[in-house]
C-alpha positions as YAML, in Angstrom:
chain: A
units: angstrom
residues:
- id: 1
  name: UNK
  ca: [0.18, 13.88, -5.67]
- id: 2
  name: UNK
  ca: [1.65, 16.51, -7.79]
- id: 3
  name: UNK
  ca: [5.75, 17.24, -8.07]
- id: 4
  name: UNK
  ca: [7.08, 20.16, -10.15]
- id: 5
  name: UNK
  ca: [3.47, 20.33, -11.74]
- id: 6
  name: UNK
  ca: [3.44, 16.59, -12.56]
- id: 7
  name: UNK
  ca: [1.09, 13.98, -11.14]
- id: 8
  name: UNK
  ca: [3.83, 11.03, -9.70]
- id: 9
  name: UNK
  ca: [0.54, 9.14, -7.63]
- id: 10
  name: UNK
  ca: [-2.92, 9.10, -7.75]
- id: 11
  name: UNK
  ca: [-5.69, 7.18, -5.77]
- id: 12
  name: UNK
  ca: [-7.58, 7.21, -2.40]
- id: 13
  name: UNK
  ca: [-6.66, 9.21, -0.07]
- id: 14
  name: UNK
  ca: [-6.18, 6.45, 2.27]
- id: 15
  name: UNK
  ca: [-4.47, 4.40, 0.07]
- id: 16
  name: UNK
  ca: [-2.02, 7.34, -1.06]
- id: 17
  name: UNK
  ca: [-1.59, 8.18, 2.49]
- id: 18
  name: UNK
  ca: [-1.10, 4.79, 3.85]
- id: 19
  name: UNK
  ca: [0.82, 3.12, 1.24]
- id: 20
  name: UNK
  ca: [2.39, 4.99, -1.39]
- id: 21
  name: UNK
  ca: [4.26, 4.12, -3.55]
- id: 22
  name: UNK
  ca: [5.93, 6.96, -5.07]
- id: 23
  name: UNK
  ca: [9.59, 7.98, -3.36]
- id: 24
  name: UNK
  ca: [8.23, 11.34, -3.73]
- id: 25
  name: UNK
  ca: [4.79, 10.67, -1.61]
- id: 26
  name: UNK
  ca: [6.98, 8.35, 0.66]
- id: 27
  name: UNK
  ca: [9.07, 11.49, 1.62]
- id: 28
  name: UNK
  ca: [6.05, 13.79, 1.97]
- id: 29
  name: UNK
  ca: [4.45, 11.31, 4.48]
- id: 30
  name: UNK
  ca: [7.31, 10.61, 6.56]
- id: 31
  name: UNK
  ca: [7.98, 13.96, 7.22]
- id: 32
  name: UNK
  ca: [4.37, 14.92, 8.33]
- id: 33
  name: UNK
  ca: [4.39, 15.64, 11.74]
- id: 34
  name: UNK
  ca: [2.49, 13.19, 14.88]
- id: 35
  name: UNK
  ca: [1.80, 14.33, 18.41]
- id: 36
  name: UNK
  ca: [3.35, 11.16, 20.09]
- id: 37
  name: UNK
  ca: [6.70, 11.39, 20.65]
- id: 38
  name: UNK
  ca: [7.74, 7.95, 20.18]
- id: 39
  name: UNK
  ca: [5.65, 7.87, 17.16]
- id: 40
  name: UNK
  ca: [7.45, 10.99, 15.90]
- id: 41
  name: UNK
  ca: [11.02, 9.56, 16.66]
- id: 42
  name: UNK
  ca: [9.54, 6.26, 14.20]
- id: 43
  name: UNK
  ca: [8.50, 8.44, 12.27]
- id: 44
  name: UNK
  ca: [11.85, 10.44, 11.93]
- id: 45
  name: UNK
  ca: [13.84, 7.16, 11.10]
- id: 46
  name: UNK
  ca: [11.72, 6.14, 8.46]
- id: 47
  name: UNK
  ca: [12.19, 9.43, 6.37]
- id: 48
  name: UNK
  ca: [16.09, 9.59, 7.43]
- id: 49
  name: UNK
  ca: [15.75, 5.99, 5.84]
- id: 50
  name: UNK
  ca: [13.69, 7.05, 2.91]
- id: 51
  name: UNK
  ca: [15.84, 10.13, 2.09]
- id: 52
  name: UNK
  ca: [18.59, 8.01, 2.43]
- id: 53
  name: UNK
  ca: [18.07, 5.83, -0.59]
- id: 54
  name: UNK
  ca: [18.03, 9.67, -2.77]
...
């Protein structure tokens, strides 16, 4: 995963996906979008959460 031209996480892609560990990645994944609402909503706490932290 590349910020400002740096590499902050590297790995599988189903390891980066599913459990990164860079704030950076963290963000990124939380705010990709999912087509079940409920999910979405889950989804939508955990990045207000993440981005709350910054």
């Amino acid at each position: 995963m590349l910020q400002h031209g740096r590499i902050v996480e590297e790995g599988r892609s189903t390891d980066v996906c599913d459990r990164p560990r860079h704030a950076y990645t963290r963000r990124l994944v939380a705010a990709a979008p999912v087509p079940d609402p409920v999910a979405q909503r889950e989804r939508r706490l955990q990045r207000l959460a993440v981005e709350a932290v910054f």
